[in-house]
C-alpha positions in Angstrom: 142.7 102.6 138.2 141.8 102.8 134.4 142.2 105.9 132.9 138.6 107.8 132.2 138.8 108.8 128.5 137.3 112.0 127.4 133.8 112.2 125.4 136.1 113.1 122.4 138.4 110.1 122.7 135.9 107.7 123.8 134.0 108.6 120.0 136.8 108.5 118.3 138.5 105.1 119.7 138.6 102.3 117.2 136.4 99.8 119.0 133.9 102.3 119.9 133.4 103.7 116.0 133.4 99.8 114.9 130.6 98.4 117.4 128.9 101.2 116.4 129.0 102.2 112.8 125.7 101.6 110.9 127.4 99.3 108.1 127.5 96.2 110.5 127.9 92.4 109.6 124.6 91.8 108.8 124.2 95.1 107.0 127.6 93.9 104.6 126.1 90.3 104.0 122.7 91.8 102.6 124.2 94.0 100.4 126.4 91.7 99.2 124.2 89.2 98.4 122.9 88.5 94.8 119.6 86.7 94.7 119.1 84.0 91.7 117.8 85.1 88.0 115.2 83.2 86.8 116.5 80.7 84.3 115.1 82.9 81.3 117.0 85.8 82.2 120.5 84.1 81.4 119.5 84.5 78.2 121.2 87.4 76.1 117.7 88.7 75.2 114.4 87.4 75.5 111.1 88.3 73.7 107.2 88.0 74.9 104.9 85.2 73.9 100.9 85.8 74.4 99.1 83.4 75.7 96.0 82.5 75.1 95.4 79.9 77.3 94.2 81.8 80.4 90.4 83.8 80.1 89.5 86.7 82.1 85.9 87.9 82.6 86.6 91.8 81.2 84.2 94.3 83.1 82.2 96.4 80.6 83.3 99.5 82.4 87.0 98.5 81.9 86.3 97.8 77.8 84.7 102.0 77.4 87.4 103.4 79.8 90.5 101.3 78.8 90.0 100.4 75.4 93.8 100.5 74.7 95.2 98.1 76.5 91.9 95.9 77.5 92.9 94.0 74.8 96.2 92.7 76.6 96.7 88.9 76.7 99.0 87.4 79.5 102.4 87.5 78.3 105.2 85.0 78.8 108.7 85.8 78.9 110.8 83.3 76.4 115.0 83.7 76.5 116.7 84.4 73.2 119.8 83.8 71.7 120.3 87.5 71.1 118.1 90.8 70.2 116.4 89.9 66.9 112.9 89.4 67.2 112.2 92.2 70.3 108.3 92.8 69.3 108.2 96.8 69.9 112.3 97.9 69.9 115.5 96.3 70.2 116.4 94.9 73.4 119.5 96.8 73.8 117.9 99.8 72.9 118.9 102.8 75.1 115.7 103.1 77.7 115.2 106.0 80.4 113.1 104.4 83.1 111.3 105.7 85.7 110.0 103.9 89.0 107.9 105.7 91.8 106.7 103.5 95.2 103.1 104.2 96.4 101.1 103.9 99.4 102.7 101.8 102.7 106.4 100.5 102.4 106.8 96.8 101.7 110.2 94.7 102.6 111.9 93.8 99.0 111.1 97.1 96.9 114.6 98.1 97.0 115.1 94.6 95.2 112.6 95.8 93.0 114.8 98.7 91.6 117.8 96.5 91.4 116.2 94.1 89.3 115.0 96.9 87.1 118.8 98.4 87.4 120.9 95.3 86.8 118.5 94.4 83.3 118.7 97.6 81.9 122.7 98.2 82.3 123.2 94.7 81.4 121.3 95.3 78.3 122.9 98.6 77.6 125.0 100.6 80.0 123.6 103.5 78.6 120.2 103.0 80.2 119.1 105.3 82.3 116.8 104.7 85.4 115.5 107.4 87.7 113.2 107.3 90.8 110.7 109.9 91.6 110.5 111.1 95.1 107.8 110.7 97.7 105.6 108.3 95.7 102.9 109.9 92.9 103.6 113.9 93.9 107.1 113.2 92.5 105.4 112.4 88.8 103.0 115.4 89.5 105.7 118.0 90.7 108.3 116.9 88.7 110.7 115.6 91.9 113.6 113.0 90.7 116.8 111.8 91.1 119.2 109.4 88.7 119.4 105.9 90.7 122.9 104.9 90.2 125.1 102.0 91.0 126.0 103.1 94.6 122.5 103.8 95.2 121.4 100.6 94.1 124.2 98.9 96.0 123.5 100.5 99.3 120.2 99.5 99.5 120.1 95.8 98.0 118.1 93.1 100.0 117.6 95.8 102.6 113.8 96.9 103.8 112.1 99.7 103.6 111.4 102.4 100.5 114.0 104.7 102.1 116.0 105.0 98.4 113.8 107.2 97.0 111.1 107.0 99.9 106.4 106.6 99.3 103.7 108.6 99.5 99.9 107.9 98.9 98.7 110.5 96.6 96.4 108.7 93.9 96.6 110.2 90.2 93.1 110.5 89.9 91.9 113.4 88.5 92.5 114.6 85.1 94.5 117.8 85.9 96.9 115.3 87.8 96.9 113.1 85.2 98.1 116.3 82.7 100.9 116.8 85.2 102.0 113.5 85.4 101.9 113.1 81.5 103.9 116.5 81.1 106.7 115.1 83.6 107.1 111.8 81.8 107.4 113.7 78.6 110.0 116.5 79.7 112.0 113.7 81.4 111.8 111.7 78.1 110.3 108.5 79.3 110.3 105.3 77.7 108.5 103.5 80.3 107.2 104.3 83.8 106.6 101.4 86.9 104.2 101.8 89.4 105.3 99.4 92.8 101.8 99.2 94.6 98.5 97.8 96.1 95.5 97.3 94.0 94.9 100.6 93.6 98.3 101.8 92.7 98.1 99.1 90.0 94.7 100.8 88.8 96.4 103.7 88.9 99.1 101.9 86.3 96.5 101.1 84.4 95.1 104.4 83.5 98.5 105.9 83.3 99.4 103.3 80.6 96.2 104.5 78.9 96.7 107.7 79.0 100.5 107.9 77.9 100.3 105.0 75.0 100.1 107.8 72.4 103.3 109.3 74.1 104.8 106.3 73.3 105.4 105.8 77.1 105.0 101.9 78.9 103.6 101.8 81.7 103.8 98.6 84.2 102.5 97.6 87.6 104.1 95.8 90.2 101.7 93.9 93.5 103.3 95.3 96.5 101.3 95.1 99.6 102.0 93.3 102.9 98.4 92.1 103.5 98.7 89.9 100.9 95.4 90.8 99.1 96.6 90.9 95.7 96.3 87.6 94.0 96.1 87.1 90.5 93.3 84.4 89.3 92.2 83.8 85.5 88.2 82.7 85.4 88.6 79.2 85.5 90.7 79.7 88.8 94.5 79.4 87.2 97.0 80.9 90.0 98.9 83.6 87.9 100.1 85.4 91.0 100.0 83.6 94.6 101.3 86.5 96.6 102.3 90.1 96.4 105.4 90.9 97.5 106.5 91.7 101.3 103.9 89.5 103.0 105.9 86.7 103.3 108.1 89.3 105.6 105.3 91.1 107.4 103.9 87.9 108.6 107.1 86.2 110.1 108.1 89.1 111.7 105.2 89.3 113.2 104.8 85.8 113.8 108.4 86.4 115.7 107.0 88.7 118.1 104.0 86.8 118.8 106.3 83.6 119.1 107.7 84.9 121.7 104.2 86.2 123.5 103.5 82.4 123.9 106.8 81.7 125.3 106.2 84.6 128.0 102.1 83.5 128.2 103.3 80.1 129.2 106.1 81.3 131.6 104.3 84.0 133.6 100.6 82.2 133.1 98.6 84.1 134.1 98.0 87.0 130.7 96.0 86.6 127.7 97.9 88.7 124.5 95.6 90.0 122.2 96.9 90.2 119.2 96.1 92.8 116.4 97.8 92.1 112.9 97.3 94.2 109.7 94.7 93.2 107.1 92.3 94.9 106.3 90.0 93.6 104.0 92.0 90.1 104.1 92.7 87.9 106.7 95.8 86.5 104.8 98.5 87.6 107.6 96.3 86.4 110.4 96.3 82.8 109.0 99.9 82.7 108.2 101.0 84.0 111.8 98.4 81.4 113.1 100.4 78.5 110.9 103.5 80.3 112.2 102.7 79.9 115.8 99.7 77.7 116.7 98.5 80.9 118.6 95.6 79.5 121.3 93.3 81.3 119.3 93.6 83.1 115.7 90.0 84.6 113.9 89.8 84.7 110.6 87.3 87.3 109.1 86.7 85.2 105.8 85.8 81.7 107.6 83.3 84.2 110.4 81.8 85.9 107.4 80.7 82.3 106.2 79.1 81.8 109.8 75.4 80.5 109.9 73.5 80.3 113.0 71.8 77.0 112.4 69.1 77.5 115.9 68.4 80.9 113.9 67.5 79.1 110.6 65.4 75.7 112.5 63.3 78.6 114.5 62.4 80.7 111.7 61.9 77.3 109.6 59.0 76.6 112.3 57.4 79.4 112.0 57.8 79.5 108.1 60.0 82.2 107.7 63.3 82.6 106.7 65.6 84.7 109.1 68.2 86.5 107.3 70.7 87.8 110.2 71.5 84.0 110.2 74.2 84.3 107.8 77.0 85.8 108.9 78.2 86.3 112.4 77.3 88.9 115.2 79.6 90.7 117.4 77.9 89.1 120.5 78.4 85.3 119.2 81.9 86.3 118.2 82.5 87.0 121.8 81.0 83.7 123.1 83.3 82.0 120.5 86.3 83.9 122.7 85.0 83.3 125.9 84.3 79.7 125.3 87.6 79.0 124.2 89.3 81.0 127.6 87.0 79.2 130.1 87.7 76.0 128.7 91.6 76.6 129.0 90.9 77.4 132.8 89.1 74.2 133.4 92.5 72.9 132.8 94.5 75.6 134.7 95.5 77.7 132.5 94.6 81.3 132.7 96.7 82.3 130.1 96.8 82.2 126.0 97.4 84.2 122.5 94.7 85.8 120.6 95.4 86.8 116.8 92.9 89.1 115.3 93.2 90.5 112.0 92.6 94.7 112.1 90.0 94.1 109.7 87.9 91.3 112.5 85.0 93.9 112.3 84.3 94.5 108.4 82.8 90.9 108.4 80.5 91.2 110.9 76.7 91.7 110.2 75.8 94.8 111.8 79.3 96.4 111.6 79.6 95.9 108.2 76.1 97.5 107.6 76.8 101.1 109.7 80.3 100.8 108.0 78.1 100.8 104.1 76.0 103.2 105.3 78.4 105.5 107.2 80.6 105.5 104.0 77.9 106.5 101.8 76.8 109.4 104.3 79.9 110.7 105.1 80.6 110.8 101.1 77.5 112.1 100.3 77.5 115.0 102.6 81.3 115.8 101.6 80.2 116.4 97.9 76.7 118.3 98.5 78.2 120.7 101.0 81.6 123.1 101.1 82.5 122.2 104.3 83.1 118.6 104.8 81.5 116.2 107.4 84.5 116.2 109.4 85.1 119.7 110.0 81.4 120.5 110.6 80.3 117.7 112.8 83.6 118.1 115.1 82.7 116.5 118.3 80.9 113.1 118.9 77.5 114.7 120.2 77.1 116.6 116.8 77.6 113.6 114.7 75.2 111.9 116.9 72.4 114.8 116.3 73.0 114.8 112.7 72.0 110.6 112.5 69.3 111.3 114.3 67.8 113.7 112.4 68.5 111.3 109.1 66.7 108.6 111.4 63.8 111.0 112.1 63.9 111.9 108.4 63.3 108.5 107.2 60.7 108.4 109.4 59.1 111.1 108.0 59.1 109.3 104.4 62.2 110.8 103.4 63.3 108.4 100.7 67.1 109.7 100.5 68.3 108.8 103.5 70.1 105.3 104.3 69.8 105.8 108.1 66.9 104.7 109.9 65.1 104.1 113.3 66.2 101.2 114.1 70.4 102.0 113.0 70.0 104.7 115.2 69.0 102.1 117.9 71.5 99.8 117.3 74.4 102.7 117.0 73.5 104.3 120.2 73.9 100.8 121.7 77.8 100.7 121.0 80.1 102.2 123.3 81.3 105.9 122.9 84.9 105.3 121.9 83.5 103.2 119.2 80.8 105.5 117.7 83.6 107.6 117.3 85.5 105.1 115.8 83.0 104.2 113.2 82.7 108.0 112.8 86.6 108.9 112.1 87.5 110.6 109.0 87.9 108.3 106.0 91.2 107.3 104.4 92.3 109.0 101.1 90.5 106.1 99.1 87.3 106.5 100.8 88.0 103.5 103.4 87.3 103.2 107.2 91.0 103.2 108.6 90.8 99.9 110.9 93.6 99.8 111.7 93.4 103.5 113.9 89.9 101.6 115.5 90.6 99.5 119.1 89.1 96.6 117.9 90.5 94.4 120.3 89.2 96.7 123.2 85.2 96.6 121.1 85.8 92.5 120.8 87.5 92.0 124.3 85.2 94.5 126.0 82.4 92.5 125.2 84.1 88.9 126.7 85.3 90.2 129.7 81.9 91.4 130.1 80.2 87.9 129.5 83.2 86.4 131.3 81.9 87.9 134.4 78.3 86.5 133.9 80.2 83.4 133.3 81.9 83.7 137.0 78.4 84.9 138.6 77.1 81.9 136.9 79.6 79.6 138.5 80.2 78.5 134.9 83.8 80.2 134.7 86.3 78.1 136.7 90.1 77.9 136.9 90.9 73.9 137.5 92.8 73.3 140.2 95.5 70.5 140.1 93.8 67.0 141.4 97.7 66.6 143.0 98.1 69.9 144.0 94.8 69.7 145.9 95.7 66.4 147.6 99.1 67.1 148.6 97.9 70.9 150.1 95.1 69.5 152.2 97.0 66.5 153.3 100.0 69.1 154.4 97.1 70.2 156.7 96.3 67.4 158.3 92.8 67.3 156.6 91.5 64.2 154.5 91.1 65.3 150.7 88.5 62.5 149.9 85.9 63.9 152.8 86.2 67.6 151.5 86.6 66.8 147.9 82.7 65.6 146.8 81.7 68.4 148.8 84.3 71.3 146.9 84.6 69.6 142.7 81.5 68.6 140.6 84.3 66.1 139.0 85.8 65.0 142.1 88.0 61.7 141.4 87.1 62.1 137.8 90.0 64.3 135.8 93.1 65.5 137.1 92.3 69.0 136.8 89.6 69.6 139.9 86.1 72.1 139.2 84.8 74.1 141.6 81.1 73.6 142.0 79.1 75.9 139.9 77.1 76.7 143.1 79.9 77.8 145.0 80.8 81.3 144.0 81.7 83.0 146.9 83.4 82.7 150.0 79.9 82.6 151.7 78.6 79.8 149.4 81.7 77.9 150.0 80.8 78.1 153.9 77.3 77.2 153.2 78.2 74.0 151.1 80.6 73.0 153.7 78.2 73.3 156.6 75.2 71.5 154.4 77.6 68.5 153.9 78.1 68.1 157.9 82.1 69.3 157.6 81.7 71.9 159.6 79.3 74.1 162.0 77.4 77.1 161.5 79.7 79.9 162.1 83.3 78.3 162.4 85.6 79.5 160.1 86.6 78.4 156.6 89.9 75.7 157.0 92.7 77.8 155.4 93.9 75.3 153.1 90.5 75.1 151.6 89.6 78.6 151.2 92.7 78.6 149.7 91.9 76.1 146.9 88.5 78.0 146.6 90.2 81.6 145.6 93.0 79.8 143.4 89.8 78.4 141.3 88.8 82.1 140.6 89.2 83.5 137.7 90.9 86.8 137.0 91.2 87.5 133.2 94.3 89.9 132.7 94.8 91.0 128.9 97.7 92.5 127.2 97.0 94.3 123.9 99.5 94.3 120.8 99.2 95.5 117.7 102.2 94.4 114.7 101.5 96.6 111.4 104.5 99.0 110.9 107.4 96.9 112.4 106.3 94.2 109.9 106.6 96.6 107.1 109.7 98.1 107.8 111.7 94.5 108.4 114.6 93.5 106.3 113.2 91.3 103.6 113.2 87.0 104.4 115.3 85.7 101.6 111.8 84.2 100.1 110.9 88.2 99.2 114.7 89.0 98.4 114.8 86.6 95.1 110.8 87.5 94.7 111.6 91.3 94.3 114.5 90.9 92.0 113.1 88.4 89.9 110.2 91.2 89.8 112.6 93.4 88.5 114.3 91.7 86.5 110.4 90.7 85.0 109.8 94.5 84.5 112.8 95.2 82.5 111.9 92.5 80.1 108.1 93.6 79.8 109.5 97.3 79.1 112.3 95.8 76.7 109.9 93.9 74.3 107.3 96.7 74.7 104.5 95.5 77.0 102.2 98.9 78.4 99.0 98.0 80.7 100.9 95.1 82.4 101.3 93.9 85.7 104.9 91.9 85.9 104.5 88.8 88.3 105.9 85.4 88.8 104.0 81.9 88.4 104.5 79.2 90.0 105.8 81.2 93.3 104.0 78.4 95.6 106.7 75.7 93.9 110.5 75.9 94.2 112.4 78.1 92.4 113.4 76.3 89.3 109.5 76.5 88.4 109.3 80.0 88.5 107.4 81.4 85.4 108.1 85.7 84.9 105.1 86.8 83.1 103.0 90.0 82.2 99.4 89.7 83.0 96.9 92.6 81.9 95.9 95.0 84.4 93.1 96.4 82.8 91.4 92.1 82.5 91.7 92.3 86.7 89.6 95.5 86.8 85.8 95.8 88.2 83.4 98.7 89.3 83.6 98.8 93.4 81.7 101.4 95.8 84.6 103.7 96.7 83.7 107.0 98.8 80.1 106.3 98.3 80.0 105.6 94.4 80.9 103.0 91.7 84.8 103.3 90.4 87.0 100.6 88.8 89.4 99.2 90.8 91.6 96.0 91.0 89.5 93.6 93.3 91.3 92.2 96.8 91.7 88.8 97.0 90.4 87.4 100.3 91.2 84.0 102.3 89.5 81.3 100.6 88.2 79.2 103.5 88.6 76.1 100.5 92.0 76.2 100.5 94.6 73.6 102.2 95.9 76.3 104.0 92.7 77.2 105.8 91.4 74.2 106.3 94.4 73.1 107.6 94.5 75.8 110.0 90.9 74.9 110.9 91.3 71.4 111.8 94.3 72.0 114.3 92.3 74.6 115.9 91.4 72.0 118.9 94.9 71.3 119.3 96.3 74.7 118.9 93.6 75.6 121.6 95.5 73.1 123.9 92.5 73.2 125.9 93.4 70.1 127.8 96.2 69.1 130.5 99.8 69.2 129.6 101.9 71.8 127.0 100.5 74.1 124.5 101.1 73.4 121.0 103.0 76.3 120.2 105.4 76.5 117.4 108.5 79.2 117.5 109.2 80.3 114.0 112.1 82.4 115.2 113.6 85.8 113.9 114.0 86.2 110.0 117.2 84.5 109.1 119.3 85.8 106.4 121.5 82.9 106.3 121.8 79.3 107.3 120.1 76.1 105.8 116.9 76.2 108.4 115.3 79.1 107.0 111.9 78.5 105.3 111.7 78.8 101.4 108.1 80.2 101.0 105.2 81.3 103.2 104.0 78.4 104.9 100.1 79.2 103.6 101.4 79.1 99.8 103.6 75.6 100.9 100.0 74.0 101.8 98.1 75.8 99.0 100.5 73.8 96.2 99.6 70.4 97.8 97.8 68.9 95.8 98.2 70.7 92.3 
């Protein structure tokens, strides 16, 4: 008998500690490998060239409140034979850097750093680069550590922001601001780098303004997962095709979901609903749809466009025009759904993958009007009173009062308040769980927080509900099998060809078998069969069919997902790897030949890696006044799905065949886990591969 080791001896054996140490084999090959350096960073030194060959439209509000560096012109990075010619200081000056993460972790910003890191000691070892802890309230309080080699090392091509760690305080107020100068200052800054969304890069901005008479650089690099920062000059130039981490976020998901059509398709018989991170962009819905041919994948962008045609010839004969024809509704948004799941059942299968993008709900009409309005309520109380609208209003019921009395207000002739009669209407339609959804406490940039809203329960709530007026209706059938059907009735001894006209409306016709719409019920069945002369009143039901009849019925099972933070938190794809150092690398340069108000990025990103172009492009050019927390402040703008582009459409015209809604397989694809090595893994997002067709 073998011997039972003790607790002690069984942690301390060999093979135990080496199966389970954290530094395993794929852990050693990541953090071993060195992505690729653009080929102008071979260079010794390099210097910046401005280009004036791409236009920005500058907002006016941008010009009073950035005047420094709203001058900026997109800057190219050129490789020199040595440091002669750096435009502000000598390349190999000594530098002390600084770098701070802000807002949701994004796979490659450890890259980010190493980039940065690699430059500046190649440059001069005397460099020094430090990290500020816990995002923006490091810069504020002061909170930072020196990032050295081991550091760095430890954490190269690995996900997460775990080095020096995020947080999503905004430096937005002028006595945060004076901190964050005073830090920089005391630490003895040259330059400071920002690794953010669009408003982390607006903060980058202002920073860059605000420090230039410190002497202190500022630069911004696009970090988000949804994708939503892309960089366009006005006559549509791409200068930035992707922030980085989406290309990770998307195929993990797109993993996950892979393999909820492999199990849809083996246990037939649940629909996966699907909710993926985005926001105000759909961008990570389409890829995971290219990445999968999900049954069923909505993009906001392409529903936004919607226009009820019936709406527009009805209102053109009766010479008026009917604007709640543009855009979609929630109820047609349903019938989409639903007409996409009965139409799978006619061909017997009762199973299929949703995708909806977290954001589904901000482009529908009258969500995206109690949304405006709700915003600028909940704002406007916040600043007129000392207790905010949260913490007054607590429970559902007294949110509820309080619109009403705006609605009866406005009633009144009260011309202040947004919130009428007939919002009040339409709000008190909605179900309770989703009042108090639209009602939640805003996030720290004034934004509903969609992702913390069920929208797959608001959306699927109302399709199973029309799925069951679909079933009353007779309309909602699950096809039965033409071969199935004969071989179980002939098992019986019964002839399939004298029950058949009697049971399918397309009897003989297809090989999957419809129930008659009439026939809805065991007692209907009974009734048809006794009107065709099969049987008599009152004799029972012949097993076999009564057994065909309940297999036709539908029963719509749902399982909900939602893929946000394990996309965010993966290990980089190799794509986002080279992306993020080459980022780094980019910053370096930008901060070595002087550049302040710039975001670093790399052209070219849709085309192989030889093409790639590291450039500067001015922040303060990409700037324009928004409604944030119920007023006007200048931001970066989002980028959104352009419903023009190959990848949409291309996505669009397989819908049909990703839908599959016909006998035989689905069309799914399995992109498979995130491969760190081996020759099959994909180069580039699949939506920027289509996007570069063409150009």
């Amino acid at each position: 008998m073998p011997e039972t080791l003790s607790t002690d001896k069984l942690l301390s054996h060999p093979e135990v500690m080496r199966v389970i140490d954290k530094v395993n084999p794929e852990f050693i090959e990541r953090t071993a490998y060195r992505p690729p350096a653009c080929d102008v960073f071979t260079a010794p030194a390099t210097e910046l060239i401005g280009d004036d060959s791409y236009y920005f439209e500058t907002d006016r509000e941008a010009q009073a409140l950035l005047p420094g560096i709203i001058g900026n012109k997109v800057q190219r990075i050129k490789g020199k034979a040595g440091s002669e010619g750096a435009t502000a200081k000598d390349y190999t000056h000594c530098r002390t850097i600084g770098i701070v993460f802000s807002g949701g972790p994004a796979p490659g910003g450890h890259n980010v750093i190493a980039g940065i890191y690699d430059a500046a000691k190649k440059a001069n070892p005397e460099n020094v680069i430090l990290g500020f802890l816990m995002g923006p309230d490091g810069i504020i309080e002061n909170e930072v550590i020196e990032i050295t080699g081991a550091m760095v090392d430890a954490h190269r091509n690995m996900g997460g922001f775990t080095m020096i760690k995020t947080g999503r305080t905004k430096i937005d107020t002028s006595k945060k601001m004076a901190l964050s100068r005073e830090t920089c200052k005391k630490l003895n800054l040259d330059a400071l780098v920002v690794v953010g969304g669009d408003d982390s890069n607006t903060n980058a901005a202002f920073l860059a303004q605000e420090m230039a008479a410190d002497g202190i650089q500022v630069i911004g690099v696009p970090k988000t997962i949804d994708g939503d920062i892309q960089v366009r000059d006005a006559t549509g130039e791409v200068l930035c095709a992707m922030s980085f981490g989406f290309h990770t976020a998307a195929r993990a998901f797109a993993n996950a979901i892979g393999n909820l059509c492999t199990d849809s398709s083996s246990d037939v018989k649940y629909w996966h609903i699907c909710k993926v991170m985005g926001r105000v962009a759909s961008h990570l819905a389409l890829e995971v749809a290219l990445q999968t041919h999900a049954n069923m994948t909505l993009i906001g962008e392409d529903l936004a466009d919607y226009t009820d045609q019936r709406r527009l010839e009805r209102a053109a004969a009766d010479n008026t025009t009917d604007y709640s024809a543009y855009g979609i509704t929630l109820r047609h948004l349903s019938r989409v759904i639903c007409d996409g799941i009965v139409r799978r059942a006619a061909v017997g299968k009762k199973y299929g993958v949703i995708v909806i993008p977290e954001g589904i709900l901000e482009f529908v009409n009258e969500i995206q009007v109690f949304i405006l309005k709700l915003n600028t309520i909940i704002a406007d109380y916040n600043t007129t009173h000392d207790r905010g609208f949260h913490k007054t209003f607590s429970m559902l019921e007294d949110k509820l009062e309080f619109l009403r009395r705006l609605a009866r207000q406005s009633e009144e002739g009260a011309s202040t308040t947004v919130w009428n009669r007939r919002d009040d209407d339409l709000f008190n339609d909605l179900p309770a769980f989703f009042q108090e959804g639209l009602l939640m406490e805003r996030d720290s940039h004034g934004n509903f927080p969609f992702s913390q809203v069920e929208t797959d329960k608001v959306i699927m709530g109302m399709v199973k509900d029309y799925l069951e007026i679909l079933r009353e209706q007779g309309r909602y059938k699950v096809g039965i099998e033409a071969a199935y059907y004969q071989k179980t009735l002939e098992k019986a001894g019964l002839d399939p060809a004298l029950f058949g006209p009697v049971l399918f409306r397309n009897w003989a016709k297809a090989p999957y078998l419809l129930v008659k719409a009439s026939i809805i019920s065991i007692k209907t069945l009974a009734q048809a069969l006794e009107a065709a002369g099969i049987m008599g009143r009152g004799e029972p039901i012949p097993a076999p069919v009564e057994k065909i009849y309940k297999k036709s019925v539908p029963e719509f099972k749902t399982q909900t997902h939602f893929y946000g933070y394990d996309g965010r938190g993966s290990d980089p794809t190799r794509f986002d790897c080279i992306y993020t150092y080459n980022l780094g690398l980019t910053v370096f340069n930008l901060v070595a030949n002087g550049a302040t108000g710039q975001m670093a990025a790399i052209k070219n990103l849709e085309g192989d890696f030889s093409t790639w172009e590291p450039m500067g492009i001015p922040i303060a050019s990409l700037m324009h006044l928004e409604e944030r927390k119920g007023k006007l402040e200048l931001v970066i703008e989002k980028s959104t799905v352009d419903i023009n582009s190959n990848a949409f459409r291309v996505a669009e015209a397989s819908r049909e065949d990703w839908l599959a809604a016909h006998p035989g397989e689905d069309h799914f694809r399995k992109p498979g886990p995130i491969r760190f090595t081996g020759k099959s893994e994909e180069d580039r997002p699949i939506t920027l591969a289509l996007n570069a067709i063409g150009r």
